[in-house]
C-alpha positions as CSV (number, residue, x, y, z in Angstrom):
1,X,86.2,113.2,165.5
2,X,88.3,113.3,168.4
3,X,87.6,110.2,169.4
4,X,88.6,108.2,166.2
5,X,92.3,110.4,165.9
6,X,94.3,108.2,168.7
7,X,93.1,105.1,167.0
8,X,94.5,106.6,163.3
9,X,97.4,107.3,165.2
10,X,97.6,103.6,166.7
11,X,97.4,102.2,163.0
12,X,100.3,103.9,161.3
13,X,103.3,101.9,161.3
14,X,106.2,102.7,162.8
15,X,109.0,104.6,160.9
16,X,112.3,103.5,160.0
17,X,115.4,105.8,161.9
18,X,116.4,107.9,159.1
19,X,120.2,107.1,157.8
20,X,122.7,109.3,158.8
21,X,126.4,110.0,157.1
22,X,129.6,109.3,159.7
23,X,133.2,109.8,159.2
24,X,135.9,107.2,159.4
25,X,139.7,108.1,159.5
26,X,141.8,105.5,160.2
27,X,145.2,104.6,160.4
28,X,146.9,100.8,160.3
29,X,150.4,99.1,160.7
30,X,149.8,95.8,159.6
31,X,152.9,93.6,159.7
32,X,156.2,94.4,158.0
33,X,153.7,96.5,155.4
34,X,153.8,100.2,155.3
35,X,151.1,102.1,157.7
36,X,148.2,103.1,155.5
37,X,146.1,105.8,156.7
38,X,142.6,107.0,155.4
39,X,139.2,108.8,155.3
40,X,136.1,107.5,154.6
41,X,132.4,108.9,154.5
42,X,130.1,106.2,155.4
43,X,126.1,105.4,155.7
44,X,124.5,104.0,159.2
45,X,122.3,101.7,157.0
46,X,125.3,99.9,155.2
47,X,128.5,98.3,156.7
48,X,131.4,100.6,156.4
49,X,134.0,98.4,154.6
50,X,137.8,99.1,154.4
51,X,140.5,97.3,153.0
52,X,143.8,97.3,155.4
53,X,145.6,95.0,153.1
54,X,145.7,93.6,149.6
55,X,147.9,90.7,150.5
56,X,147.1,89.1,153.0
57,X,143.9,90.7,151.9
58,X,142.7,91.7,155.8
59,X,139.7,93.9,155.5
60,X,137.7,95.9,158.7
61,X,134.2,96.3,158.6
62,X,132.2,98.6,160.8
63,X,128.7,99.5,161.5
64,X,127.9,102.0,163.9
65,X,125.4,102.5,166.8
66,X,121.9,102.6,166.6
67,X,121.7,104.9,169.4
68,X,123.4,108.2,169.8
69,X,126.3,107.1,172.7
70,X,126.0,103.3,171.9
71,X,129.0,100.8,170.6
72,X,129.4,99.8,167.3
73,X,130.6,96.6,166.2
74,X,133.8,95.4,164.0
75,X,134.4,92.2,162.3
76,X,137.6,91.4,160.5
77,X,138.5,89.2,157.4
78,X,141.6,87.8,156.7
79,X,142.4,85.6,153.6
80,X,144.4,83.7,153.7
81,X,144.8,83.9,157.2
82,X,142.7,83.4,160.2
83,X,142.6,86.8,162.6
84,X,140.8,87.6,165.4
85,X,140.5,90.8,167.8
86,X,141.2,90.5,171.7
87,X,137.9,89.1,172.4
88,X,139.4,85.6,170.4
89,X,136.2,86.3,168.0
90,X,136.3,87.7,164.5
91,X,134.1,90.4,165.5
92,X,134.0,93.3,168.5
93,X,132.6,96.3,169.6
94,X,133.7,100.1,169.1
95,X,133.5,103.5,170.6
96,X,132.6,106.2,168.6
97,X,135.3,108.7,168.9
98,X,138.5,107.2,169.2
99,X,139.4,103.4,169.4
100,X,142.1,101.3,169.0
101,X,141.7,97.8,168.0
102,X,144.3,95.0,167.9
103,X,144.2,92.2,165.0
104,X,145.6,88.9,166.6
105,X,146.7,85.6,164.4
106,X,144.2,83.3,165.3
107,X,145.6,80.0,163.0
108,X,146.3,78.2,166.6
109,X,143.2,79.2,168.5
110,X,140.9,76.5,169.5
111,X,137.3,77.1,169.6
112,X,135.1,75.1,172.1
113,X,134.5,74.7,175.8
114,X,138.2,73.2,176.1
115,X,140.2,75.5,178.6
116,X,143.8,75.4,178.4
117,X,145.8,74.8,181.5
118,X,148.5,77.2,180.1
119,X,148.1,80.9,179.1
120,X,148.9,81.0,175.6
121,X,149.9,84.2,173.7
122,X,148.3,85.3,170.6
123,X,150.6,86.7,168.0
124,X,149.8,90.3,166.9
125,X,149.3,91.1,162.8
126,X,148.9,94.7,163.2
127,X,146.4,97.3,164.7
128,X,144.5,99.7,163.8
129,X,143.2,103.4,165.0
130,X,140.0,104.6,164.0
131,X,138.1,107.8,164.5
132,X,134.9,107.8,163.8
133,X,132.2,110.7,164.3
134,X,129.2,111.9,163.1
């Protein structure tokens, strides 16, 4: 009977992390539009969507770490404008706690292995703070 418990043991397939609840507050100055700020209870299994802006409809999506400690990741959508974060991708990563991220117009960025001779400057949309804990 000993024997045969280890290999019962072996058989059973892993389990799935349980879902956890987190808490998004936010805050955002986007453009010439007045600051929003918000609260949001979210679900580590789902993305954590919130809408910074009906028109241009700009909205932030987050899903948090796997691992207690770890970075999240953002991505942004902006219709009908093309926005980006610092990284010149729609998407980035996040520290739970507090972070800051930066949404950048990115209608003239080229995509490619092209390098531009000159620096060129990304103009800013707006930004947005977000605290996020568990």
């Amino acid at each position: 009977m000993l024997v045969t418990m280890p290999a019962m043991a072996r058989d059973k397939a892993p389990s799935q992390p349980k879902p956890f609840h987190y808490t998004v507050r936010f805050g955002a100055m986007i453009g010439s539009l007045e600051a929003i700020a918000g609260e949001m209870l979210c679900v580590s299994d789902k993305d954590c969507e919130i809408l910074l802006s009906f028109w241009p409809r700009i909205e932030l999506s987050l899903r948090p770490p796997h691992i207690r400690g770890g970075e999240g990741q953002a991505s942004i959508s902006c219709w009908p404008l093309k926005c980006m974060f610092a990284n010149e991708r729609g998407y980035s990563t996040f520290s739970m706690g507090v972070d800051r991220l930066t949404i950048y117009d990115g209608r003239h960025h080229r995509s490619g292995i092209e390098v531009d001779a000159v620096w060129r400057r990304h103009e800013t949309i707006g930004s947005v703070t977000i605290v996020v804990t568990r």
